[in-house]
N, C-alpha and C positions, 0 to 999 in steps of 0.2 A: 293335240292340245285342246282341253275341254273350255268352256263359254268363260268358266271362272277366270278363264286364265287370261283370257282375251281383255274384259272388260275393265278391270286395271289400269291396263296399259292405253285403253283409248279416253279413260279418263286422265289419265294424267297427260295424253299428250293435247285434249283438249284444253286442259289449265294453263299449259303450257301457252298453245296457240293465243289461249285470251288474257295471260301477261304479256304477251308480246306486242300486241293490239294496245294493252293499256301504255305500252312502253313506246309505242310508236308513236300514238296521239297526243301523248306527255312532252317526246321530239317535238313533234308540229307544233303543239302552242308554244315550247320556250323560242321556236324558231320565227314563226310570224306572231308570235304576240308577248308581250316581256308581261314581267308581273310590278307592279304598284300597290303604295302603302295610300288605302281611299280611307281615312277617319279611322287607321289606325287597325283595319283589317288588311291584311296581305291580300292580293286578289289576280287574276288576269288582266290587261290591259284594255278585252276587248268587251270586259262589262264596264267599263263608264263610259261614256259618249264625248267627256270633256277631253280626256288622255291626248288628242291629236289634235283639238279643234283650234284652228289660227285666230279663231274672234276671241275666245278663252283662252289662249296663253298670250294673244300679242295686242289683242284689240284688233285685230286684220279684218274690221268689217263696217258697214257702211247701213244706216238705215233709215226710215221714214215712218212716221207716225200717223194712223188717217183715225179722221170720225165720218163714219157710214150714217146718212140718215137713210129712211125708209128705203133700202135696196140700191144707196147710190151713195160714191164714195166723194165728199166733197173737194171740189178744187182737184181733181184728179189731175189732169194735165200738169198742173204746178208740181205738184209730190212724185211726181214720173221723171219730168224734167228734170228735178234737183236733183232724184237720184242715179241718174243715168251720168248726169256731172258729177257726184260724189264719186261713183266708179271710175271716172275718168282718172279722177282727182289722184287717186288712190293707184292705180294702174292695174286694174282691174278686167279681166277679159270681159266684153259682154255678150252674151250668149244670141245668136241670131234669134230665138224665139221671145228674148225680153222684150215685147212689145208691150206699150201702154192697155193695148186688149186682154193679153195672156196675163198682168197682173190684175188688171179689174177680175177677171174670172176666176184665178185662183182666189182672190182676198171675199168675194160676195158668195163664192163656191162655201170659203169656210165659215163666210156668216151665218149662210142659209143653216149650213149643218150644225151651229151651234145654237141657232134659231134665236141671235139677235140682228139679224138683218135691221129690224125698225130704229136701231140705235145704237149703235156698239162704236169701239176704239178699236183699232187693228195696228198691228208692228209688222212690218217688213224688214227682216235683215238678210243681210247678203252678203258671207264670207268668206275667203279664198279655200280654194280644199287644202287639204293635210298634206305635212311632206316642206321640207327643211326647218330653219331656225329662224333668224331674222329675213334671209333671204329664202323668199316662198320655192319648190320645186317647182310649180306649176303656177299660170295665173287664173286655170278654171275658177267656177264659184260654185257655190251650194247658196240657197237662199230657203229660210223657215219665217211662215205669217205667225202669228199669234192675233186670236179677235176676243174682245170683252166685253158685256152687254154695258150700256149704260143708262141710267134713269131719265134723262131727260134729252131730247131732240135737237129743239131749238136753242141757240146760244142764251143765256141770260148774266147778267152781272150782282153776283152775288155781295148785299147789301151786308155784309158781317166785319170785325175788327178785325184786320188785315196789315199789322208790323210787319216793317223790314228794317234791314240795317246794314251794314257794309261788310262783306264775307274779304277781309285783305289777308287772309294765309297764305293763299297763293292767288295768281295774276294772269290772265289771258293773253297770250300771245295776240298779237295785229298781226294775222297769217292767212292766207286761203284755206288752211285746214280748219282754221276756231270758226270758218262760217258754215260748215257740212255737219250732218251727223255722223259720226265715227260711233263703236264701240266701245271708244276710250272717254269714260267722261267721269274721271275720279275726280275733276276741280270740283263739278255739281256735286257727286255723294257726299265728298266731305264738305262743300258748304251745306245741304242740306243737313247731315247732321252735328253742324253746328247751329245752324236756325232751329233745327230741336231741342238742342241743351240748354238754349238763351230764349226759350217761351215765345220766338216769333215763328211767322208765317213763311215768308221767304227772305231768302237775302241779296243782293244785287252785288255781281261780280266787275271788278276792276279790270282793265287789262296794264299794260306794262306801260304807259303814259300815264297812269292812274286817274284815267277816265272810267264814268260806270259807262259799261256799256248794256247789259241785262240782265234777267233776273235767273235764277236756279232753272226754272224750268219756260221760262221764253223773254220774247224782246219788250224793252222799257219803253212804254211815251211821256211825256212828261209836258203838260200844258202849263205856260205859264205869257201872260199880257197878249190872251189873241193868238199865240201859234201853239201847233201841235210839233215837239220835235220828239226826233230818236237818233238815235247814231247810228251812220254811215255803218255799211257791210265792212268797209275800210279799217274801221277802229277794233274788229275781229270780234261783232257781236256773230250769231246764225240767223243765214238768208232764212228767215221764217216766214213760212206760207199764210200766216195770219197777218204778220207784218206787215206783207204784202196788197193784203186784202182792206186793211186799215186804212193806210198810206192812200187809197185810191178813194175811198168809202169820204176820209177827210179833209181830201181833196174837193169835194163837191160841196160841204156844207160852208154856207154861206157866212163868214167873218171870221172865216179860221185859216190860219195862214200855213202851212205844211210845212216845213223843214226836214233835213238830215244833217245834223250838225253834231260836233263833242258834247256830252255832257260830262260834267264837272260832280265832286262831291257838294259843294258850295251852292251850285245850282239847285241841288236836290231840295234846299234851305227855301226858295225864293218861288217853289215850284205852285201853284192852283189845285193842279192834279198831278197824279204818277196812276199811271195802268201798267198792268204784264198783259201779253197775249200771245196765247198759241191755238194751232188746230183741235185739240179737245174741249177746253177752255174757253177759249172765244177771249172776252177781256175781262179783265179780273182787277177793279181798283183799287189803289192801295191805301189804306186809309190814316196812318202814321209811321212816320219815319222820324224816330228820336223823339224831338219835341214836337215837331211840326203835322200837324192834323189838315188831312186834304181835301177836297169835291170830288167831285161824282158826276158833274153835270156832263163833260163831252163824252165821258165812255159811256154811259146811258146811251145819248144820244146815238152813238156809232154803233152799238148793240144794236138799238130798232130796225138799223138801216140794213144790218149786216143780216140778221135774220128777215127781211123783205127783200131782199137779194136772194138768199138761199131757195125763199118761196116759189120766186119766180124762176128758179132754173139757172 
């Protein structure tokens, strides 16, 4: 048998070989990986990263919001604490290396490389792995930072026209879960984009007493005759770390009386001042609600104190 005769047959039984190859590796992905319709392209399962993820089909995850000044993440210990009880909350394994060290290093790890250390906002989330439906396979977790530069350091109270108004579509539970952050926060998108369609700023949410208890994106004060109040963690506003820092800050100035007590819609009518505040933010006053036009004087004030706090460590 001459070379002719040969080479034929080793090419065919090479195409052979590498249909079969193509035929095998076609088995393994229908096997470990299904296909899905992503925007209307057929595709494999294991190019989207959402396909499994329990934060993205169920809400299954838990997180924290920090502002980073110059290489240091403020109020660290508070945002560690919450979140370590958020986990709890939720029933959540926690990993023996989540120490409050191990997240300062990864979160300033990612500053550095993003090279806003001097001022940024960072997201911590932390959600259970892949693997059953309602009820999780496993309780491990996965946790991803996200860090964003921001233009300014120090907290300040921004002096601009600042409407709100009452978002009652839907109502906040008085629960241990409406005071953590979850994953699940479709009351806020959709009051947020109802405060977009109605030309205000923010809106302040109800819960099922139809008490306000806070606003789209943090907790309410509201001064009125010498006291500063908020509502109780009770009334199912979020233990917010600014709240927190508030509460103590207005605790010390002299002729102001502190509270935690219900507020009312009716109250909102009678009020001097209304502020929002959170960790990015700092306090943000509000400056009309409906008819009524408000001051500015105690949340100045608590801004100077809060930023000479931050000064000194």
């Amino acid at each position: 048998m001459g070379k002719s005769d040969i080479r034929p047959k080793t090419c065919y039984r090479f195409c052979l070989d590498f249909r079969n190859l193509d035929l095998y590796l076609s088995r393994f992905r229908r096997d470990f990986f299904f296909m899905i319709n992503f925007n209307g392209t057929i595709t494999t399962s294991d190019s989207n990263l959402l396909v499994n993820n329990r934060a993205f089909l169920y809400g299954d995850g838990v997180f924290e919001t920090l502002k980073i000044i110059d290489n240091k993440i403020l109020f660290l210990e508070d945002h560690y604490f919450r979140l370590m009880a958020s986990m709890r909350v939720v029933r959540m394994e926690i990993p023996m290396n989540f120490t409050m060290e191990y997240f300062e290093e990864q979160v300033l790890s990612l500053a550095n490389t993003n090279e806003c250390k001097a001022s940024a906002r960072a997201r911590i989330t932390i959600y259970r792995n892949e693997g059953g439906y309602y009820l999780p396979k496993q309780r491990s977790v996965s946790f991803l930072i996200k860090c964003d530069a921001l233009e300014n350091k120090l907290y300040f109270n921004e002096i601009k026209p600042y409407e709100v108004d009452l978002y009652k579509d839907f109502v906040v539970t008085k629960q241990l879960l409406s005071s953590i952050k979850t994953t699940n926060k479709i009351i806020n998108i959709t009051g947020s984009v109802f405060a977009d369609e109605n030309g205000l700023e923010n809106c302040l949410m109800l819960n099922d007493a139809k008490n306000v208890i806070e606003a789209l994106n943090g907790n309410l004060f509201m001064v009125f005759e010498g006291k500063l109040i908020t509502p109780p963690i009770s009334e199912g506003c979020l233990n917010g770390i600014m709240r927190k820092q508030i509460l103590g800050l207005a605790s010390k100035l002299e002729g102001l009386e502190v509270v935690e007590e219900p507020i009312s819609p009716f109250d909102l009518q009678k009020a001097d001042e209304l502020f929002i505040t959170n960790v990015v933010k700092g306090v943000q006053s509000i400056t009309k609600y409906r008819k009524k036009e408000f001051g500015n004087k105690i949340a100045n004030e608590l801004v100077k104190h809060l930023n000479a706090q931050i000064r000194l460590g």
